[in-house]
N, C-alpha and C positions, 0 to 999 in steps of 0.2 A: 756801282755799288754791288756788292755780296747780294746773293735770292735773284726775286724777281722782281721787277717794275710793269706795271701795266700799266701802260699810258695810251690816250687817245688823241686821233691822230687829227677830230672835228670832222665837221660835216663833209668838206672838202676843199674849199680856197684855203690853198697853205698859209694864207692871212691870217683865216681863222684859227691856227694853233697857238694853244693857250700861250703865255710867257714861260711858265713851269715847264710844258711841253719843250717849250724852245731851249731853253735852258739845259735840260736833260740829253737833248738831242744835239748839241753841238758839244758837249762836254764826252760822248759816248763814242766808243770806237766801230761799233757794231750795232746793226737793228734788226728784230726780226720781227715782219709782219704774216698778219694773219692774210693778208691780200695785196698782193699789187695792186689790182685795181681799184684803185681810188684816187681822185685828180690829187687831194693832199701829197701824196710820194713825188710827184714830180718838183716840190720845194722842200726835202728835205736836206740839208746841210750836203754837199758834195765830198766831202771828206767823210763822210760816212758810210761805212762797207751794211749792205743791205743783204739779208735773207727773208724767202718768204715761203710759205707753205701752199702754194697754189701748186704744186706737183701733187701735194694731195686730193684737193680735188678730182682731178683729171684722173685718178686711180682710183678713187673709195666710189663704196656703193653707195653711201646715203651722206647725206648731211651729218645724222650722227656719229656714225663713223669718221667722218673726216674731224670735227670736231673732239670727238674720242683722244684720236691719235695726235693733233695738235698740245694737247692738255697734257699728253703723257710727255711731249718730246718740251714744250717746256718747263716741264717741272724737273724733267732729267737738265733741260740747259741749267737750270736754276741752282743746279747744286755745283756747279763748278764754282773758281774762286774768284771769278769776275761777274757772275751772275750772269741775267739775261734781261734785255729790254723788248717784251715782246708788245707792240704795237697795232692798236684795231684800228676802225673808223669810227667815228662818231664818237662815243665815251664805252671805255668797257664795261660801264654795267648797263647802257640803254643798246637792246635790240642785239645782245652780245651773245651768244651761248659759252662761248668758252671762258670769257672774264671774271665771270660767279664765278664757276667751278673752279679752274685755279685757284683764284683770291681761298675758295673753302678747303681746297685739299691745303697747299699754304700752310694756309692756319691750325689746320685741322694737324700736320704736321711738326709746327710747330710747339701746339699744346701738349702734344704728346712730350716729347722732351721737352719740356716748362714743368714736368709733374714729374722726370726725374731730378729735380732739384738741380742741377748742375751749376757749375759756376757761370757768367753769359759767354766768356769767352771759351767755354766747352759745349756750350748747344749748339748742336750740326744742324740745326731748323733753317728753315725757307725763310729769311726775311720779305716781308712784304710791303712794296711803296706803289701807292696810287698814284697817279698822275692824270687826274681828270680832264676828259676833253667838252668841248661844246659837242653834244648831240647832233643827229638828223632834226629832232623836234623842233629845238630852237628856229631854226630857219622856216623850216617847213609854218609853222606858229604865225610868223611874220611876214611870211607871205600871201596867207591865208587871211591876215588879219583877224587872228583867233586867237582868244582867250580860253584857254582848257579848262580852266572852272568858269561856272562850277561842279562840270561832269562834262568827262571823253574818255572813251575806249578805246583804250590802245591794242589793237590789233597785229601778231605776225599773220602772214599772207602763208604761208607754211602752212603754218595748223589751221588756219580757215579751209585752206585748200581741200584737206582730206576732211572735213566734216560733212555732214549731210543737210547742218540748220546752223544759221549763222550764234555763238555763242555769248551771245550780249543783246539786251535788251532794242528793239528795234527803235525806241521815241528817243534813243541816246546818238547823241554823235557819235562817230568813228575814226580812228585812224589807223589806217592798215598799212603796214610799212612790208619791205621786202619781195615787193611786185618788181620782181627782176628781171621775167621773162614776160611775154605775150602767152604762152601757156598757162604759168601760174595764173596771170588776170584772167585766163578764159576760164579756169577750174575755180578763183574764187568767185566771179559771176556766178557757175554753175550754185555757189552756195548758198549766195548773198540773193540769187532768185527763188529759193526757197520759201523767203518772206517779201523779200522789195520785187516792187514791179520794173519792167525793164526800161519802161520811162523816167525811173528814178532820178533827179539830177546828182552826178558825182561831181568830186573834182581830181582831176591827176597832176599831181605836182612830181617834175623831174629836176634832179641836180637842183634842189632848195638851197639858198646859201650859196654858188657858184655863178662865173658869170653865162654859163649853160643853162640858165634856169626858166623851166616853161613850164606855164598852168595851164591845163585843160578844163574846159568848162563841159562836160559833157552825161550824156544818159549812160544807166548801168550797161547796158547790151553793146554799147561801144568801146568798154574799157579794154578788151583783149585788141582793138582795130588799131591802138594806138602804135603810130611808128615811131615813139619817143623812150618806149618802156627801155628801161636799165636799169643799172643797180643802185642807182640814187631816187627811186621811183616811188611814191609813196601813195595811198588813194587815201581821201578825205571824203566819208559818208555821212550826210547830212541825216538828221533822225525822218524817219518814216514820219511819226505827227502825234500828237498828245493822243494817249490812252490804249496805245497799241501795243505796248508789253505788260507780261502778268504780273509784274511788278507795282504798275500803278494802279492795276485792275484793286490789286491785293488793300493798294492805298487808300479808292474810293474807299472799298467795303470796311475796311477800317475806320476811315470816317465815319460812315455811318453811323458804328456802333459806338463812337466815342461821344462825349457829354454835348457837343456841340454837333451831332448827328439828330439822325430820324428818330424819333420815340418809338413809332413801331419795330424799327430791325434792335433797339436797344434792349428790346421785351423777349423777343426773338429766346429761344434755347433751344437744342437740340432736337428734344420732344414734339413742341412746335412745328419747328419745320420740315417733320416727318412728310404728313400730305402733301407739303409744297415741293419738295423731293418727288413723291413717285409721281404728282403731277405732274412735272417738268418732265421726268421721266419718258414719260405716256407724251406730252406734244412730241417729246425727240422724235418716237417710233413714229406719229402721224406723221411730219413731217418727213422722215424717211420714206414713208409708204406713197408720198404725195410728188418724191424723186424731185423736188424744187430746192435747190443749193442755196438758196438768198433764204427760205423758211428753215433751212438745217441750220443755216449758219447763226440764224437769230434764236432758235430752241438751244442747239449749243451752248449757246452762249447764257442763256437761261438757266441751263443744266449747269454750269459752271459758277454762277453766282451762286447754289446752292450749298456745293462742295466748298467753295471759298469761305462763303458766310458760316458753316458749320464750322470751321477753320479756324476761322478768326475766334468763335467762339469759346472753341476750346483750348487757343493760346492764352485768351484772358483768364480763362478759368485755370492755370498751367497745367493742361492735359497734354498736347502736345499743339506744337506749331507748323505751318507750311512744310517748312524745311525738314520735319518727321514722313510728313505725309511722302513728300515726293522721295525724298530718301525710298525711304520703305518699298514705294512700286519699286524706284530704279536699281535697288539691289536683289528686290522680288525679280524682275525680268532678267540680269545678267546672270540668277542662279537657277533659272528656269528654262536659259535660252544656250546653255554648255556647248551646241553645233555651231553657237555663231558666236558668241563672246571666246571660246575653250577650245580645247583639240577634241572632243567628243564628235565621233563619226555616229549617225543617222542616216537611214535611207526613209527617205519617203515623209508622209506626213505622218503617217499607221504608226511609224516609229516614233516621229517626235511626240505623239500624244501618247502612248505609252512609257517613255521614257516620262512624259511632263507629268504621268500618276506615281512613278516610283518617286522621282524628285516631291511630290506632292507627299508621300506616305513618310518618306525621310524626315520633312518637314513634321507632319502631325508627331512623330518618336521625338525629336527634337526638342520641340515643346511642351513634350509632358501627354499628348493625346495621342496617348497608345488603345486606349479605350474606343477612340472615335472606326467609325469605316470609314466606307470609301461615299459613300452616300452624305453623310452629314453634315459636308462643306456647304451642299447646296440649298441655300435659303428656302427657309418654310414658305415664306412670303410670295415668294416668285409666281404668278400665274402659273397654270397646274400645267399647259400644253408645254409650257417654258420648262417647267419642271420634271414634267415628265420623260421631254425629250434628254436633258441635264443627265437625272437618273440612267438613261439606256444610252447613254454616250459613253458613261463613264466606268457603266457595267463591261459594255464593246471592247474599251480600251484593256481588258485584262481577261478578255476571250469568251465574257460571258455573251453569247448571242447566236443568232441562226449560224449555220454554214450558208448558208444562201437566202435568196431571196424570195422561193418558190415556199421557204417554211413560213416566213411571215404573212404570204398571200395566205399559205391553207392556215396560218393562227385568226386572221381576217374573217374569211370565209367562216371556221369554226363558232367565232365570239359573234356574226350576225345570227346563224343557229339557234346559239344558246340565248341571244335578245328574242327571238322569235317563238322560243320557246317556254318564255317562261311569263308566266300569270301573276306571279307576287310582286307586289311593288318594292320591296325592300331589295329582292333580288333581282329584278330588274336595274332599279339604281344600280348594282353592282356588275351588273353585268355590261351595260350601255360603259358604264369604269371601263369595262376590261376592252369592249370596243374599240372606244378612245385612243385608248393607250396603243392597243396595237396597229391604230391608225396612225398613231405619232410615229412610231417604230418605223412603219413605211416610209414616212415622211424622211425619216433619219435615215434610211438605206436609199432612197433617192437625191438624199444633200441637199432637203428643203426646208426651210424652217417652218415648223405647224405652227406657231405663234402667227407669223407674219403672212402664213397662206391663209389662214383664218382671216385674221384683218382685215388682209385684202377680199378675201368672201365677204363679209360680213361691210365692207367699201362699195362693192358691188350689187349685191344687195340692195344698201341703201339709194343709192343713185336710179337704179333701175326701178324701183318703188314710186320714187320722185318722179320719174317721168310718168307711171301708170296714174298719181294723183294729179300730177298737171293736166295729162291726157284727161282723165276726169272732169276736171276745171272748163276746160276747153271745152266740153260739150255738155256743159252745162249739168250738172249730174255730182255728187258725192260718190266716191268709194265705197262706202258701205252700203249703195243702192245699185252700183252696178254687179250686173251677173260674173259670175264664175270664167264662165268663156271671152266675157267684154274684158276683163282683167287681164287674161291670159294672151288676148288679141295684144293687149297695149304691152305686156311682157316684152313676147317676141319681138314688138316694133323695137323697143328699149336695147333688148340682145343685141338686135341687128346696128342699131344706132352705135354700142361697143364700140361692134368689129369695124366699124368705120372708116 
């Protein structure tokens, strides 16, 4: 027939080609596939003269491109007066790139003269016939003995490969198709260990549908070891386990707050949950200061029902939803981060945070806060060392600051002076201020954070206290009875106890 035919050519027992398939194919004088390799060719009709596009491969640089150039040369066969039968594996729209795209230009061709009225036997348009095949799935399904509802994710091994974090809920089945090499499986392990552990159980199904057909029952970290991989190769990932994607995180806490949830988180409003915010906050940082991974990971996670729960909140009230929020960062970091999403060249960090205040200034013009500085981003709220250092960070990044180091010792030196010197309490408070501050400064030109050195003072402190009052205990005696030097004896014992 005139246009083009896409038809598929199934999974691979030339059995499995459909009757339409068959039919098509022994009536045709000519085929052209997207691949020879695939066991289906070796049954198709002998009197049929075969071409194929695998000289492209072996010449193009990427998969797109090969694909590219297959799409253009059959939509050129297509307009001849016999057409073209160009032929995949499996069905051309499952796991196909080039079968959409045809089918849309096609049409898309088409409609264009369909809107010059013409009579039908004057439209030069691409006719287009499908000829559906049985998929990879089909088999692959059946030998798995898997039902894909009521949820599976269907996975290319391509685009998993270049991710960083696998792209689909981890509590969800998987099916990752086009594990064609021993490379790809070792690049999507690289992915898929992002989140699963390497004990994981997989399964690797080869040649599904064919009488080549072998399953593997085995762990993540062995899926590249396999000497089975080829192009019929498909990996089947069982879910990680209830509750482990933020999907269903999102689900409890919606529960929650729905009529058959908790009466407290129901009460819950923004306001409310202020405290319980910067409290969860405040464990994060202990927890961080405490360097214990199993207490970061359960504060996290504390931290995180808060932002959800406010979340939720304001979807029901239609403020905005999840999908705002995240939106919002992830287009906030692609347009903040132009060195690494863009072609914007940076040297250093000095630059990316300079560049990250002009993007930032752009921003406030953008929105109408032309009025605003450079200062007024940073929250009133924030503890003052926090804030302070925030302030001379962001003063630094547009040149406001010492030339060196040697000016902030003598600003140091100067503000202990001027504490020393001064009798009135009002200016004393102001000056001990200006202390402060230009002990934070230090802090900031050594790349220390004053919030978290403090903490950790004030961590040490206590513990070493603890031991002088135990010590106390221990010899029978209160704290507030013992001398000055008995104190200071038990100190040092504590110091040294530290360094330990």
């Amino acid at each position: 027939m005139p246009g083009i035919t896409l038809l598929g050519l199934g999974p691979g027992d030339p059995a499995m080609l459909t009757r339409e398939a068959w039919d098509v194919l022994t009536s045709a004088d000519e085929i052209w596939l997207r691949t020879r390799q695939h066991p289906a060719v070796a049954g198709l009709p002998l009197a049929l003269k075969i071409y194929s596009f695998d000289e492209l491969y072996e010449k193009g640089e990427s998969f797109e491109s090969v694909y590219a150039a297959i799409v253009e040369k059959v939509l050129e066969l297509g307009k001849r007066e016999q057409g073209v039968i160009y032929a995949v594996p499996g069905d051309p729209f499952v796991a196909e790139a080039t079968g959409p795209e045809i089918a849309k230009r096609a049409r898309t061709l088409r409609q264009g003269f369909d809107r010059l009225n013409l009579p039908a036997q004057g439209k030069p348009g691409l006719p287009l016939k499908i000829v559906s095949g049985i998929s990879f799935l089909e088999p692959v399904f059946a030998t798995l003995g898997l039902d894909p509802y009521p949820r599976l994710v269907l996975m290319d091994a391509l685009e998993l490969s270049q991710a960083h974090v696998p792209a689909f809920p981890p509590d969800m089945p998987a099916l990752i198709a086009q594990i064609y090499s021993r490379m790809i499986a070792a690049e999507v392990k690289m992915t898929l260990n992002a989140v699963y552990p390497d004990e994981h159980p997989v399964r690797l199904v080869h040649a599904a549908g064919t009488k080549d057909e072998i399953v593997e029952d085995i762990q993540l970290y062995e899926i590249d070891r396999s000497k089975h991989i080829g192009l019929l190769t498909v990996l089947y990932l069982p879910p990680l386990g209830e509750g482990t994607s933020f999907e269903a995180f999102q689900e409890i806490v919606a529960h929650l707050r729905a009529p058959d949830g908790c009466s407290w988180d129901r009460e819950q409003t923004h306001q409310s949950l202020r405290t319980h915010l910067l409290e969860e906050a405040y464990e994060v940082l202990t927890a961080l200061d405490s360097e214990d991974p199993a207490k970061m990971a359960e504060e996290f996670g504390d931290l995180l029902l808060q932002i959800v729960l406010n979340t939720q909140i304001a979807s029901e009230e239609g403020e905005f939803g999840m999908a705002e929020v995240l939106k919002g960062i992830y287009d906030k970091i692609i347009r903040r981060h132009p060195h690494v999403f863009g072609d914007l060249k940076i040297e250093g960090v000095e630059g990316i945070l300079q560049n990250w205040e002009k993007l930032k200034a752009t921003e406030r013009e953008t929105n109408g806060e032309v009025g605003k500085g450079l200062l007024d981003g940073v929250p009133l709220a924030l503890p003052a060392l926090i804030q302070a250092q925030e302030y001379q960070d962001r003063a630094a990044r547009v040149g406001f600051d010492w030339p060196g180091i040697e000016g902030v010792l003598d600003k140091i030196a100067e503000e202990i002076q001027e504490v020393k010197a001064t009798t009135n309490g009002e200016e004393l408070s102001d000056e001990l201020g200006d202390l402060f501050f230009a002990l934070v400064n230090l802090a900031r030109w050594k790349k220390v954070d004053a919030e978290s050195a403090l903490r950790a003072c004030n961590l040490r402190f206590k513990k070493r206290f603890a031991y002088v009052e135990q010590g106390a205990r221990e010899q029978g005696k209160k704290v507030s009875g013992m001398t000055l030097d008995e104190m200071e004896g038990l100190w040092q014992e504590a110091k040294r106890y530290d360094r330990s």
